[in-house]
C-alpha positions in Angstrom: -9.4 -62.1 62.9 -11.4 -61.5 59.8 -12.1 -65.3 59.0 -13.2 -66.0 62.3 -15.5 -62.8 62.5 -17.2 -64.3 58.8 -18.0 -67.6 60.5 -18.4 -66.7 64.0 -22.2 -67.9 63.8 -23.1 -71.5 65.7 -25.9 -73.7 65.1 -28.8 -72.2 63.0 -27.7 -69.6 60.0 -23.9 -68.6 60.1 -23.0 -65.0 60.1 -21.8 -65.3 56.3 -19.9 -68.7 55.9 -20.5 -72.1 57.0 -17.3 -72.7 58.0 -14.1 -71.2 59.1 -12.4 -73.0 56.4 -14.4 -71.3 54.0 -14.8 -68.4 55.0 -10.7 -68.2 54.9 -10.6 -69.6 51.4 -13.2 -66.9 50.0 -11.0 -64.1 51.7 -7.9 -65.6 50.4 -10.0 -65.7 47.3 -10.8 -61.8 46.9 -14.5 -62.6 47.8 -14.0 -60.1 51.2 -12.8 -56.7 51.2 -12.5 -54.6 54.0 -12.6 -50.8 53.9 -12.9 -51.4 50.3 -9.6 -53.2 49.7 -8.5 -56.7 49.7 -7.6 -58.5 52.9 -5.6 -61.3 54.4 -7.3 -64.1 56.9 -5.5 -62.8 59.3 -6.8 -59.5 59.8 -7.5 -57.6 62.7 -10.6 -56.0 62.3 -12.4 -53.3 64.3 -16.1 -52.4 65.4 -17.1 -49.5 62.5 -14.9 -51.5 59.7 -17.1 -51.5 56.5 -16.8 -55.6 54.8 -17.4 -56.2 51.6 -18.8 -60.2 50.7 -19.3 -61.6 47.7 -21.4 -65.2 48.2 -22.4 -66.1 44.9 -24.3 -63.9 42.7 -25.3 -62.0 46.1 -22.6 -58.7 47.1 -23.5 -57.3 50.7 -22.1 -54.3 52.0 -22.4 -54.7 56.1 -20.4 -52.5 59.0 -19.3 -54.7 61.8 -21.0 -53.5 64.9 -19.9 -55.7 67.7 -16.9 -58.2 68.1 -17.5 -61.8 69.9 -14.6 -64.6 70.6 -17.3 -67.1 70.8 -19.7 -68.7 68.7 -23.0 -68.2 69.0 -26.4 -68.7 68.1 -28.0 -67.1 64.5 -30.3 -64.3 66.2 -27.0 -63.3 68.2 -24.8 -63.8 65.8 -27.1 -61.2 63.5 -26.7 -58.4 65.7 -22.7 -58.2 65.3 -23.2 -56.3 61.5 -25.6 -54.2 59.9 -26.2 -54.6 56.3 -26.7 -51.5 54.4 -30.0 -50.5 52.9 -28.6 -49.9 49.2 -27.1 -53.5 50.0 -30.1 -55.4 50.8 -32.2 -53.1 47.4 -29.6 -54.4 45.1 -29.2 -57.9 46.2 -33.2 -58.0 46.1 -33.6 -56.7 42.9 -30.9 -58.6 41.3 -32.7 -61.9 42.7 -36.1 -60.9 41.5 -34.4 -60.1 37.7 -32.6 -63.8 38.0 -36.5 -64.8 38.7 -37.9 -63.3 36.0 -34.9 -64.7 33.6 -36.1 -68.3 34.7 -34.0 -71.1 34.8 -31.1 -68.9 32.4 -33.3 -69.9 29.5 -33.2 -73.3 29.4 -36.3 -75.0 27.7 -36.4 -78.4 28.5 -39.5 -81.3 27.6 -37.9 -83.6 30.4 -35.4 -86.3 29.6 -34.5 -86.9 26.2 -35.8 -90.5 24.6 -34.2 -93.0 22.9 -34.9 -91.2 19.8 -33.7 -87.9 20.5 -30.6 -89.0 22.6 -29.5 -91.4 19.1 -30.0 -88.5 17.0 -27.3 -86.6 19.8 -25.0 -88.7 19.0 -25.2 -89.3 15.5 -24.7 -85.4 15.4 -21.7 -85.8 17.7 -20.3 -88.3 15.7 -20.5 -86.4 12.8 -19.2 -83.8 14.0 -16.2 -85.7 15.3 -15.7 -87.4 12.1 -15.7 -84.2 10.3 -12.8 -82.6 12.3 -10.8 -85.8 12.0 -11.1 -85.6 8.5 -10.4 -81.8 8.1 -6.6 -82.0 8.6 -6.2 -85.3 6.5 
């Protein structure tokens, strides 16, 4: 089964998901294709079959090389797929331009003070009041 193969990892690193239980919701949840198309939890999948996995921002393209009933260890567990090389380039060069964006351009001086969190929500207020008063 497809959900079990995604979490089939024991202690250490899991294969892809923590858990079983979410490894099923992100299938259920289109995050897993197989062969290119979407897949139930349920799936029988095969040594050669090409998965799909979106975890986040991250997309890897892997080809399942070995089955196990069993969980196992990470360094184990890593030798059941092979990611692809195009795979691991984009992932790493999408993570090095989410680096270089920072923090998604968020300039921050720390908390705000007294000062600047009064003059928040005199703006708020202001705002508020002026939409009440729009449709009077």
């Amino acid at each position: 089964m497809l959900a079990s193969y995604a979490w089939t990892s024991g202690s250490g690193r899991p294969v892809f998901f923590k858990t079983r239980s979410l490894a099923k919701s992100a299938i259920e949840g289109g995050k897993v294709h197989c062969g290119g198309e979407r897949c139930k939890a349920s799936k029988e999948i095969r040594v050669g079959d090409q998965l799909q996995i979106r975890q986040g921002f991250d997309q890897r393209s892997v080809e399942v090389l070995q089955l196990s009933d069993q969980r196992r260890g990470a360094p184990e567990a890593q030798l059941l797929y092979r990611e692809s090389e195009e795979s691991i380039a984009a992932r790493e060069a999408a993570a090095a331009q989410r680096k270089a964006q920072g923090a998604g351009g968020l300039i921050s001086d720390g908390r705000p003070s007294k000062s600047n969190g009064g003059r928040s929500f005199v703006f708020a207020m202001s705002v508020i009041h002026r939409r009440r008063t729009d449709w009077l």
